[in-house]
Each structure stands twice: as C-alpha cells, then as structure tokens.
C-alpha positions in Angstrom: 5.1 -30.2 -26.4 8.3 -27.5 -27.1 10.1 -25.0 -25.9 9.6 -21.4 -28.1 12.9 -20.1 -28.5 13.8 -16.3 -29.5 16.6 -14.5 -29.2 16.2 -10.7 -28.8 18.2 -7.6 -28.5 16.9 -4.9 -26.3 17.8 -1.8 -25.0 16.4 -1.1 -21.5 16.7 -2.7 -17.9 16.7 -6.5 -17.0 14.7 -6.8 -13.3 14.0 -9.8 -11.1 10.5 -10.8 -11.3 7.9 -8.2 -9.5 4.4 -9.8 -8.3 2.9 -6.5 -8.0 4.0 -5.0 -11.7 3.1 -8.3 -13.3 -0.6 -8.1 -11.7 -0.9 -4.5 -13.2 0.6 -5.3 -16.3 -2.0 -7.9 -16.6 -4.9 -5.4 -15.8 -3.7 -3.0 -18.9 -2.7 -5.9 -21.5 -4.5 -9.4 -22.4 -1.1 -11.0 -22.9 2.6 -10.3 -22.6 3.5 -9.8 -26.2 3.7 -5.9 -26.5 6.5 -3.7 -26.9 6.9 -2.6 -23.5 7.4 -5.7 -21.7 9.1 -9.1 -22.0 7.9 -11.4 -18.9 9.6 -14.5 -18.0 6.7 -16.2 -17.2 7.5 -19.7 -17.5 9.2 -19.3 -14.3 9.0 -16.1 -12.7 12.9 -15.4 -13.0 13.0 -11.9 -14.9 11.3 -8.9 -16.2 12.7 -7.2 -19.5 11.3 -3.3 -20.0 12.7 -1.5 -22.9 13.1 -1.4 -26.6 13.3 -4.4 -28.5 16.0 -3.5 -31.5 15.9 -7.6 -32.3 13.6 -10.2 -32.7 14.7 -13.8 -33.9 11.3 -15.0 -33.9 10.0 -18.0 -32.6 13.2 -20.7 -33.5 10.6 -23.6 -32.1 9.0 -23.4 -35.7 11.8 -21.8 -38.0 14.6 -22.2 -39.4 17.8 -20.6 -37.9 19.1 -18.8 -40.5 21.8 -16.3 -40.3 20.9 -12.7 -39.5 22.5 -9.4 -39.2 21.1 -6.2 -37.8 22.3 -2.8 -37.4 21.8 -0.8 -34.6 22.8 2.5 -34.5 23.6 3.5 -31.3 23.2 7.4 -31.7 19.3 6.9 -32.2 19.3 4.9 -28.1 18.7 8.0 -25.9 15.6 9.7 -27.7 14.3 5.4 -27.8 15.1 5.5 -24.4 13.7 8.6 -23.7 10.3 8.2 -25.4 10.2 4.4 -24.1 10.2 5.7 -20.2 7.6 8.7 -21.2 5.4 6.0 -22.8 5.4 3.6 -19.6 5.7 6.1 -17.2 1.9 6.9 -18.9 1.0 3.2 -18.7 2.2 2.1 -15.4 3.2 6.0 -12.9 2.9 4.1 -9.9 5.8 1.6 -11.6 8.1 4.9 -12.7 11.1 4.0 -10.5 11.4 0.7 -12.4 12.4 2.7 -15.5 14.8 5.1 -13.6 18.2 3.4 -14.1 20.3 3.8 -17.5 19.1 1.8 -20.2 21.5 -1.4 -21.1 22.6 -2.5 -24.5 21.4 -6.3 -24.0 21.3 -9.5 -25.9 19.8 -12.7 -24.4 17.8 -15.9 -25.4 14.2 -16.2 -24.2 12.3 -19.5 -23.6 8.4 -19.8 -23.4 
C-alpha cells in the first residue's frame, strides 16, 4: 500500500470539512475527481472549491520531474467568476460556500 501524492495549484477557497456538502456532492458525482471539488477524504480535514491552474499528477507512480507553469493572473476573476456561476448551478443550496474572494493557493494533497 502508498500514499498518492499531488501537488496542485488552485484558485478558490480552502474550507474545513462539511458533512452536509460532501453528502450532496456525492449525490451529483460518482467520485471526487472533477473540476469543482478537491475532498480530503482520507481524513475529513479540508475541502478545496475552485480552479485547479496545476496538477502534478499522481507522484506515487511518477517521476518528479521539474515543472514550470504560468499563470496569468489577469485571466483569475472571469475563472473565478464563471467557477461560482457553475457551482452555484450544481450545488444553490451550498452558494454561501463560494461567497468569499478566491485565494491564489498552492498545497500538497495525499490520498
């Protein structure tokens, strides 16, 4: 047994882990690998929703190798904009989740 290791870039709001959002989530999607949402789910300790702008991939079966990625930060408010639109649509009973300014962030994520 491993650990899958990425390490992402995303544009959007970090939140502590929500009982009620993850049971809906689960009622629209089969798993939690979409766009919209990053679970920690391994132990309940966050919720990522937002714009992933970087994706290592999985580490636990690649090679680290180094990468560099541009993000130009003039094209983050329409992303952001069209993000809470899209899961506003998905999830309106969730909308306040999405209200708070979206946060340039970069974090490693175990599963």
């Amino acid at each position: 047994m491993g650990i899958s290791t990425h390490y992402y870039t995303f544009h959007g709001v970090m939140l502590p882990w929500n009982d009620e959002f993850t049971e809906a989530y689960d009622e629209v999607y089969d798993d939690d690998d979409t766009p919209l949402v990053l679970l920690e789910s391994m132990c309940g300790a966050y919720i990522v929703l937002g714009n992933a702008l970087y994706d290592s991939g999985d580490l636990r079966w690649s090679e680290v190798k180094d990468t560099f990625v541009e993000i130009d930060l003039d094209t983050l408010p329409a992303l952001e904009s069209k993000y809470k639109q899209e899961f506003i649509a998905k999830f309106p009973e969730f909308a306040s989740l999405v209200e708070q300014p979206f946060k340039l962030m970069t974090f490693v994520h175990y599963s």
